[in-house]
C-alpha positions as CSV (number, residue, x, y, z in Angstrom):
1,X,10.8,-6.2,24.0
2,X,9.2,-8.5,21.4
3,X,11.5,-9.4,18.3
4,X,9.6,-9.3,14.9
5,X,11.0,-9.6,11.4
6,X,9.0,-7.6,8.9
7,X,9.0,-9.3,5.5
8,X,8.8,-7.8,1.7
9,X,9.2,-7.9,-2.1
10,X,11.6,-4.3,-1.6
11,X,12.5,-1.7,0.7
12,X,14.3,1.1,-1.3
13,X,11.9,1.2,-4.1
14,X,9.3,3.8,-4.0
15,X,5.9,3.2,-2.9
16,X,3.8,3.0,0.3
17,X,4.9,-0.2,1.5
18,X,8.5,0.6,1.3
19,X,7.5,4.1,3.4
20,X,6.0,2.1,6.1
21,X,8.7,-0.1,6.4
22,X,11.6,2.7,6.6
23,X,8.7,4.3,9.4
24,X,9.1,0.4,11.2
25,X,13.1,0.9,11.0
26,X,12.9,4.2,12.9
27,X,10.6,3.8,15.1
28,X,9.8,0.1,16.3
29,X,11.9,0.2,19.2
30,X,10.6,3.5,20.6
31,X,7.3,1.5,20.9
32,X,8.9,-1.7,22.4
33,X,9.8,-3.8,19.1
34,X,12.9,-5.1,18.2
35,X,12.4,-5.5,14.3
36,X,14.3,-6.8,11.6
37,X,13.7,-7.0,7.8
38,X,13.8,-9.6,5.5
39,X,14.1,-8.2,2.0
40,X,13.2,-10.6,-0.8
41,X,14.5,-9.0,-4.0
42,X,17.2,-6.4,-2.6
43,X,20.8,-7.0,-1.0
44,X,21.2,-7.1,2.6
45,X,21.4,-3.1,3.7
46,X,22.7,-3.3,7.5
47,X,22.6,-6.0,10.3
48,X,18.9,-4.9,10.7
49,X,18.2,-5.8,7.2
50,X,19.0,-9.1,5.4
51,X,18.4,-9.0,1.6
52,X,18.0,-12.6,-0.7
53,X,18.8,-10.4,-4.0
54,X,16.3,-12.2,-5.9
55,X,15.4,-11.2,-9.2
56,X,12.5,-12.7,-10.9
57,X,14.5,-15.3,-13.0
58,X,15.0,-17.0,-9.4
59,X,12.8,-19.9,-8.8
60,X,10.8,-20.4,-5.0
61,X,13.1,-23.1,-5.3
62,X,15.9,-20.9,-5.0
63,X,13.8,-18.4,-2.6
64,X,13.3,-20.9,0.1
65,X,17.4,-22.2,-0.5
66,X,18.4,-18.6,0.3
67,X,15.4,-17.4,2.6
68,X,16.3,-21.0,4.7
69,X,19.8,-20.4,4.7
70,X,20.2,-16.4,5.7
71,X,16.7,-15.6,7.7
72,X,17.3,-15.5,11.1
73,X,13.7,-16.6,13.1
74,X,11.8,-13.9,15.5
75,X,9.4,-14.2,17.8
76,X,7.1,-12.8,15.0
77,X,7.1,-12.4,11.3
78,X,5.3,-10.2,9.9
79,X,4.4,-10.6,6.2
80,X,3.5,-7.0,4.7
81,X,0.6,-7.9,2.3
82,X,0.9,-11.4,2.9
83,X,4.0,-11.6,0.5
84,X,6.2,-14.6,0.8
85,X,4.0,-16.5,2.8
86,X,2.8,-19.4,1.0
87,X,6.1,-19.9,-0.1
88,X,8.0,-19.3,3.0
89,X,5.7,-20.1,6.0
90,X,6.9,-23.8,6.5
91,X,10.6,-22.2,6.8
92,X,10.1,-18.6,9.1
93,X,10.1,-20.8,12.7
94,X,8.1,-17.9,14.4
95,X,5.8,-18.4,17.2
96,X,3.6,-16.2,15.8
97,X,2.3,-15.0,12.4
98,X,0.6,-11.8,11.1
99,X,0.0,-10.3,7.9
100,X,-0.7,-6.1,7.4
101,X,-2.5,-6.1,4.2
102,X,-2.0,-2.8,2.4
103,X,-3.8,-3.4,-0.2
104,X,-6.8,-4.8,-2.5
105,X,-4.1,-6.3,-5.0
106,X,-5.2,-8.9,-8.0
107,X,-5.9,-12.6,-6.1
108,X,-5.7,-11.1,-2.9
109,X,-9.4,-13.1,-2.2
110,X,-7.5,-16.2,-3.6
111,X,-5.1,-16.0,-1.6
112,X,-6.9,-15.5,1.5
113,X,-8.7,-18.7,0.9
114,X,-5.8,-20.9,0.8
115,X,-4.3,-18.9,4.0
116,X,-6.6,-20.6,7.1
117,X,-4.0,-22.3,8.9
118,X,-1.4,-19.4,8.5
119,X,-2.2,-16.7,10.2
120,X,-2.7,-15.9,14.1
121,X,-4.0,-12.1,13.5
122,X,-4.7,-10.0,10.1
123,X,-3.9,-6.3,10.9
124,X,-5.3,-3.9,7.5
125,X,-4.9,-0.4,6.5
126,X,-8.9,0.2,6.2
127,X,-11.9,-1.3,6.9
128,X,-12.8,-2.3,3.4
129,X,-9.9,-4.7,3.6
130,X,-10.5,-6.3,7.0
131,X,-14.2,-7.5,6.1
132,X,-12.6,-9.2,2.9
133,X,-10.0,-11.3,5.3
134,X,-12.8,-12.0,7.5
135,X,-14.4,-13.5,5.1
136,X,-12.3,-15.6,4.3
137,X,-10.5,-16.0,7.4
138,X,-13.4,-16.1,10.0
139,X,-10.6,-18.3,12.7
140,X,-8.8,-14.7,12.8
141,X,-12.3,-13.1,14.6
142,X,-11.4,-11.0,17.2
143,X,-7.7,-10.7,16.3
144,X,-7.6,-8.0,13.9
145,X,-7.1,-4.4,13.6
146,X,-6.9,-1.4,11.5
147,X,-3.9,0.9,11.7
148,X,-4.3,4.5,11.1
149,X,-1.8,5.0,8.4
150,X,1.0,7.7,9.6
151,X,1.0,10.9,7.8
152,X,4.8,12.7,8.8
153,X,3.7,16.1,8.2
154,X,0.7,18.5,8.1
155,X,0.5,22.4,6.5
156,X,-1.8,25.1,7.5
157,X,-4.7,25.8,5.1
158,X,-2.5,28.1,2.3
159,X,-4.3,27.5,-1.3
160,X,-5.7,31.1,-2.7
161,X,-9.3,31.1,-4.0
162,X,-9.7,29.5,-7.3
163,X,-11.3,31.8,-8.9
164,X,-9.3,33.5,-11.7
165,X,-6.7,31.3,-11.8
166,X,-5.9,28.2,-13.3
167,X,-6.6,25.3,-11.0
168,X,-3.9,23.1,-10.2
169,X,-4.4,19.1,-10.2
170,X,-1.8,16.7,-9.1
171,X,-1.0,13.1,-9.2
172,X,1.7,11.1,-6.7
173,X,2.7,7.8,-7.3
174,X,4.8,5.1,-9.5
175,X,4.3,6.8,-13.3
176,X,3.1,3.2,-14.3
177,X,0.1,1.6,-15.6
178,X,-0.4,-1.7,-13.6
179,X,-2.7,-0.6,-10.5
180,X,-1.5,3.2,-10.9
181,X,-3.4,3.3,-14.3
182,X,-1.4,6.5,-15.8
183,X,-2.8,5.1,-18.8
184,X,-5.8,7.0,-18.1
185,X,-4.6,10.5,-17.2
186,X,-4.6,11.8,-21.0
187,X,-8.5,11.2,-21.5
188,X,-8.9,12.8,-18.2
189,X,-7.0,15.8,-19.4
190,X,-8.9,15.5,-22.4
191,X,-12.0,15.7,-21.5
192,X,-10.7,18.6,-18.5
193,X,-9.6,20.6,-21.5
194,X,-12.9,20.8,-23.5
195,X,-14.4,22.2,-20.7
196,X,-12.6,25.4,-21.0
197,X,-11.3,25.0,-17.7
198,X,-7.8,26.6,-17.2
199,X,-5.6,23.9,-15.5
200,X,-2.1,22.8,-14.9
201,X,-0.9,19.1,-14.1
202,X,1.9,18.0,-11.9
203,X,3.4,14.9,-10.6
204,X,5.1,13.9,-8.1
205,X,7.2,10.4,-8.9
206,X,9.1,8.0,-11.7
207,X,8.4,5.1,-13.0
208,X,8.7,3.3,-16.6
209,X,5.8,5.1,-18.3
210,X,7.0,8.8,-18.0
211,X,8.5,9.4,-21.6
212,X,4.9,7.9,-22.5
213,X,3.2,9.9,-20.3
214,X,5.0,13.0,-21.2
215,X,4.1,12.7,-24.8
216,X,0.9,11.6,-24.6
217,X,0.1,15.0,-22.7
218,X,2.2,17.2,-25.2
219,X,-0.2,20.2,-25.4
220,X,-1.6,20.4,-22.1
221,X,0.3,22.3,-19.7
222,X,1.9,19.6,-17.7
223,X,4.9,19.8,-15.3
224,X,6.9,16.5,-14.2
225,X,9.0,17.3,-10.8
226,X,10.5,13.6,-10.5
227,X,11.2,12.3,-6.9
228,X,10.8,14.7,-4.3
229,X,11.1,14.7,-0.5
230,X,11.3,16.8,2.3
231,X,10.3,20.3,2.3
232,X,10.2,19.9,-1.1
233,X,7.5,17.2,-1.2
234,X,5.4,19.4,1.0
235,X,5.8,23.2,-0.5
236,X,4.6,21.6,-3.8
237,X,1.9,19.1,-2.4
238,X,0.6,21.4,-0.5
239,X,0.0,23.8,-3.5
240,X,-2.4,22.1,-5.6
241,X,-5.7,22.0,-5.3
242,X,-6.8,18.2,-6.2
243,X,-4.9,14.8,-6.1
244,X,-6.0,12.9,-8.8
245,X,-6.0,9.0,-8.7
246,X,-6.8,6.6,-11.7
247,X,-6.1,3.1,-9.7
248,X,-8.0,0.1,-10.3
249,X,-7.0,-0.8,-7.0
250,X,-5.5,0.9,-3.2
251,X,-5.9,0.3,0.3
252,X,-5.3,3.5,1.8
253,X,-3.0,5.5,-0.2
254,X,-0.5,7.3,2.0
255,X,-0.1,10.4,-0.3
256,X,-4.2,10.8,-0.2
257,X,-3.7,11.3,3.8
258,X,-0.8,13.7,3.0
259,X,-3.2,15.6,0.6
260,X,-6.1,16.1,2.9
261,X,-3.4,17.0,5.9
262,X,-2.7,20.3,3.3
263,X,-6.2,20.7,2.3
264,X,-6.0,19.0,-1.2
265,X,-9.3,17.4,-2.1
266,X,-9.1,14.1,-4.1
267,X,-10.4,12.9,-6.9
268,X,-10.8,9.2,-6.3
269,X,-12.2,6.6,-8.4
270,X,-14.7,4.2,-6.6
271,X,-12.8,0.9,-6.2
272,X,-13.8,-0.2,-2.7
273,X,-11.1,0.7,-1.2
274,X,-10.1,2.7,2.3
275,X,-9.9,6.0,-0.1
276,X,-13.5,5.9,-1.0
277,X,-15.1,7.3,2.6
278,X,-12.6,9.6,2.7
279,X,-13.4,11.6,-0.9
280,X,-17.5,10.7,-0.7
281,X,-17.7,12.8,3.0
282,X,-16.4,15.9,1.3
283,X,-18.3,16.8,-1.5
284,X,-20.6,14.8,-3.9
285,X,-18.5,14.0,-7.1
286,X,-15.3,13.6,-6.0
287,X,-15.8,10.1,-5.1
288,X,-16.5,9.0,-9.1
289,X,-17.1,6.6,-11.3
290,X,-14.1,5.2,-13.1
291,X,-13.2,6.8,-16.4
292,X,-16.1,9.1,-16.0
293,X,-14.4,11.6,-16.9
294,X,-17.0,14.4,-17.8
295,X,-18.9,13.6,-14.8
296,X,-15.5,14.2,-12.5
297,X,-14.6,17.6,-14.5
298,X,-18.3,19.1,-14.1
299,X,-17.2,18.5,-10.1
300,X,-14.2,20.2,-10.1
301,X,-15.9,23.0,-12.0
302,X,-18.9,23.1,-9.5
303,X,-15.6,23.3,-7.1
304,X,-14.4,25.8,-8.7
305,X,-17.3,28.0,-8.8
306,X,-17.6,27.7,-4.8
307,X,-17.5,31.2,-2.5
308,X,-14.0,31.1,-1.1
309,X,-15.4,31.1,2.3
310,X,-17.5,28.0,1.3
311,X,-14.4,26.1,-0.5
312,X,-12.4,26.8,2.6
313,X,-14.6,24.4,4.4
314,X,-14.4,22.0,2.2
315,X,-10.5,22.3,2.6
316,X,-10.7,22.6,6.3
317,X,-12.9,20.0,6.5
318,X,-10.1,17.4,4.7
319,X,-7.7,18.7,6.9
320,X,-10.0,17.4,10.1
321,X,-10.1,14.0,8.5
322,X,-6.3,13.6,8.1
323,X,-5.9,14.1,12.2
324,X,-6.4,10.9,13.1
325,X,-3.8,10.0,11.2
326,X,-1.1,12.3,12.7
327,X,1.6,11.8,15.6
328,X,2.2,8.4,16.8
329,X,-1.3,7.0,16.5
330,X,0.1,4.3,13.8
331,X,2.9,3.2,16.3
332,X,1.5,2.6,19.0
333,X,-2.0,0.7,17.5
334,X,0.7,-1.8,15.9
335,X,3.0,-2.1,19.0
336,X,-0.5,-2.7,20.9
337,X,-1.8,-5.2,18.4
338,X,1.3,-7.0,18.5
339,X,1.8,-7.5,22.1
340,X,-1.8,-8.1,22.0
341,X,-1.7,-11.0,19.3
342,X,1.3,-12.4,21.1
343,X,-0.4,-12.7,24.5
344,X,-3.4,-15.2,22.5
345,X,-2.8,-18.6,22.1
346,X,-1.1,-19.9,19.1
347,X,-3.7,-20.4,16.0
348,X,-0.9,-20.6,13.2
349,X,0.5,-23.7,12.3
350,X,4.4,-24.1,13.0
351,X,4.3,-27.6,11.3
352,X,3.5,-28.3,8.1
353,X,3.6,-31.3,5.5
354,X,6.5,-32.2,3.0
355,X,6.0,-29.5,0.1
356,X,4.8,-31.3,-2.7
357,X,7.7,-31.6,-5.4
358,X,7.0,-29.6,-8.5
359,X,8.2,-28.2,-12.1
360,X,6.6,-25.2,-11.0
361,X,9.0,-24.5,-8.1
362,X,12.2,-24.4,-10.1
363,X,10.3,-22.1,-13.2
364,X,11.1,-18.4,-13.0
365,X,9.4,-16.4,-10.7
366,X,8.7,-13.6,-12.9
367,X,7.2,-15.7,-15.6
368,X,5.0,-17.4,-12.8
369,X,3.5,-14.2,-11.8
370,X,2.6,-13.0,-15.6
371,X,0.3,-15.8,-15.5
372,X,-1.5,-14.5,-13.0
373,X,-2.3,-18.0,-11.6
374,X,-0.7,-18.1,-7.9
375,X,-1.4,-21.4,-6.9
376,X,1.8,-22.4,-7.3
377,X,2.8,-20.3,-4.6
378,X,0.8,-21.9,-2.2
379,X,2.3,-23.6,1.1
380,X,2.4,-27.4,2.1
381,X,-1.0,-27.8,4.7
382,X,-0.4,-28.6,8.5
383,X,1.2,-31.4,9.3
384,X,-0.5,-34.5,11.1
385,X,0.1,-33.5,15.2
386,X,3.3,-34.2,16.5
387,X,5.4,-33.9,13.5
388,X,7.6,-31.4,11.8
389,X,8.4,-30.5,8.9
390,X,10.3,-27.5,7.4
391,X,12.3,-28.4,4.5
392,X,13.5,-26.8,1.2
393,X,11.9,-29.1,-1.3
């Protein structure tokens, strides 16, 4: 059994990350891994997972005293979306390093270029991704995958025809505006509205920008269920018609897979990410332009107006592409690609130079991210052959 540490900002928290990693928990050893978690900004949780309770007034000073001190090295560490890397690397003492890159975040090209002697394989969560870390990391050629995020569940067709009713449109997600965008969703209901359109909107989640949110759509017939799971989650997934997205940026957003699994069409913007291919196979608009917002009602009207028989297809047809992400598919791809990546010779570095004493490491984390400038992040390089180094400075 091959031991592997899974590291992250949070685990608790809601979001896709944190629901693959509570998949990992309950099912890595099934597939012959013995995982732990390291947990960067929570409290330890069980013996499985160690927490550094970090907040962002902590410095990477402090992240590498109390990452050095309580993380306890595996065979491999495995650094969801690359987080923590650059600053911890020098200190993990695995044999072998991978990253699982959920998503197109802000400086994630950045980042990859100042990641070529880190890495031993690049696993991603579509293929837009991949090509962007092969670009930038040719070395890891031949020692990447993608894995076929896991969807838990999957309904039988059950929407009525839309015509005559209202249609239902639905968003899931953080209620915030970095990446989610819910800045966005009142012009979209906007410009739904003045098309005479009858239509309700719900959402699934929390997040800071919900009193906004919930004001700013005062006069549209909007519904807000909070945080749902369960047979909960499902019935009312499952009965809407369209998930709406408004990102500026995804990989391959879980609750999209969900959707299509029930026979909810998306509406997803075109931000190069793995959620494009999935919306542009099923019918021509629903892949759209961002903030073009009459052009992405006239769709859902042309939708709307469809033979029942006809939008049943279309529904069926979502369904059909959700199946590949059912069962244990997800599982055993990453069990394979680990045991895969393991059997390779070693490509990362395990040694690494002095890191370079700065004011920067002992400044607030949180302030250091606002600035959007992440090269203070960024590990010591190799160390000359033969030596070690892996020290807290």
């Amino acid at each position: 059994m091959i031991k592997l540490t899974h590291l992250f900002t949070y685990y608790q928290s809601l979001g896709g990350v944190q629901s693959i990693l509570r998949r990992h928990y309950r099912h890595d050893e099934q597939f012959g891994i013995d995982s732990r978690f390291c947990i960067f900004f929570e409290a330890a949780q069980d013996s499985r997972i160690t927490g550094l309770s970090l907040t962002g007034a902590n410095s990477i000073h402090g992240l590498r005293r109390r990452f050095a001190s309580a993380h306890e090295p595996t065979e491999v560490a495995f650094y969801h979306n690359g987080w923590g890397v650059h600053m911890a690397a020098d200190l993990d003492r695995c044999s072998r390093r991978i990253a699982l890159l959920h998503s197109a975040y802000p400086n994630l090209e950045q980042e990859l270029r100042h990641s070529h002697h880190l890495y031993d394989g690049i696993a991603a969560v579509s293929q837009p991704l991949l090509d962007c870390a092969l670009a930038h990391l040719p070395e890891v050629e031949g020692r990447t995958t993608v894995l076929p995020l896991p969807i838990s569940s999957a309904f039988p067709l059950c929407q009525l025809p839309i015509l005559n009713r209202p249609i239902k449109i639905g968003f899931i997600g953080r209620i915030v505006r970095e990446q989610k965008r819910v800045d966005r969703i009142p012009r979209f209901a906007a410009a739904l509205a003045g098309t005479g359109i009858p239509a309700t909107l719900e959402f699934l989640g929390e997040g800071p920008e919900m009193s906004w949110l919930k004001s700013a759509l005062h006069g549209h017939n909007a519904s807000f269920h909070g945080l749902r799971s369960g047979d909960d989650y499902w019935r009312i997934l499952a009965s809407w018609d369209f998930i709406l997205f408004t990102s500026d940026y995804e990989g391959l957003p879980i609750s999209l897979l969900e959707a299509l699994s029930a026979g909810v069409l998306p509406l997803f913007p075109r931000i190069n990410s793995g959620g494009d291919s999935y919306a542009a196979r099923l019918f021509h608009g629903l892949l759209y332009e961002t903030e073009a917002w009459e052009e992405l009602v006239r769709t859902i009207g042309s939708l709307a107006k469809l033979p029942p028989d006809t939008l049943a297809g279309v529904r069926q047809k979502a369904q059909s592409l959700a199946r590949e992400h059912a069962g244990g598919a997800y599982d055993r791809r990453f069990s394979e690609f680990i045991a895969e990546t393991c059997e390779k010779p070693r490509i990362s570095t395990g040694t690494f130079a002095p890191r370079s004493a700065s004011i920067l490491d002992h400044m607030p984390i949180g302030a250091l991210t606002r600035t959007q400038s992440r090269r203070f992040f960024y590990c010591p390089p190799p160390a000359a052959e033969g030596s070690f180094s892996a020290t807290t400075k």
